[in-house]
N, C-alpha and C positions, 0 to 999 in steps of 0.2 A: 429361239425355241419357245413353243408353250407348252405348258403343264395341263394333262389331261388326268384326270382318274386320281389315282392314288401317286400325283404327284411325280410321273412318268415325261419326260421332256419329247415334244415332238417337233420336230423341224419342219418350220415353216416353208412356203413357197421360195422365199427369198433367200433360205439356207439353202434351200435343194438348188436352186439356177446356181449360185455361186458351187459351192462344193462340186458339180457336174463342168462348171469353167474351169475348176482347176483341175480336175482330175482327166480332163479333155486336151489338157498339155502334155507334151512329152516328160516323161518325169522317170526318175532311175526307181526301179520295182522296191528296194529300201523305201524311199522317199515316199510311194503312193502307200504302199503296206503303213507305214507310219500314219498318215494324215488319215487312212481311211481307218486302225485304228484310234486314236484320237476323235473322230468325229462318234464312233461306235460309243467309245468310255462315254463321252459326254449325253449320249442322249441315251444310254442304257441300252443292253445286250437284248430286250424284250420288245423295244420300238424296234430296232435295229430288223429284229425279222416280219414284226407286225406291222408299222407303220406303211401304209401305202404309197407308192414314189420313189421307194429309197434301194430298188431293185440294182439301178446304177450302182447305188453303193458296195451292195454285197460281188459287184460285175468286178467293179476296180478291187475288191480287196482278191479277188480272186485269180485278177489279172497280173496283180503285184505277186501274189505264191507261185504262179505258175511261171513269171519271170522271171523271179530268183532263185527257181529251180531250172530253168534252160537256158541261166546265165547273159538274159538279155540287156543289154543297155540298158533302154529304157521301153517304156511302156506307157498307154494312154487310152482312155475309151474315147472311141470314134462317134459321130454323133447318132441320137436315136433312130433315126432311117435305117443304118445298117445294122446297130445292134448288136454290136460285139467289139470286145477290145483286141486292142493291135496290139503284138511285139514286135521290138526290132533286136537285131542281132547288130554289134559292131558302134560302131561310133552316133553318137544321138546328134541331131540336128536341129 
């Protein structure tokens, strides 16, 4: 992360590839909702919607709520060509 401004952490290029690889695996909607909180805490609620790039991130955390409200196994964003994350219903693969 770097600090811009008033001390504000911004995720670098090399955070956003990685965090976009993990969150591009299948993963149980608990588990993504987690991690994409966590990455949120850490670089603050205010980059979170400001920082440029991080569009993914607010996709997966939204993908993880609406998972664990339709009771999905699991869940994963698909890569940016299609632009939108998949659920699956039933057993994760």
């Amino acid at each position: 992360m770097t600090w811009v401004g008033s001390c504000m952490p911004r995720l670098t290029k090399s955070e956003l590839a990685r965090h976009r690889a993990w969150l591009s695996d299948w993963r149980t909607p608990a588990d993504m909702a987690a991690y994409v909180s966590a990455v949120n805490n850490a670089m603050g609620a205010a980059d979170f919607f400001r920082q440029g790039g991080v569009e993914f991130l607010r996709d997966a955390w939204l993908a993880a709520e609406f998972g664990q409200h339709r009771q999905s196994s699991s869940v994963r964003l698909v890569p940016s060509a299609t632009n939108s994350p998949i659920l699956k219903h039933g057993a994760a693969t």
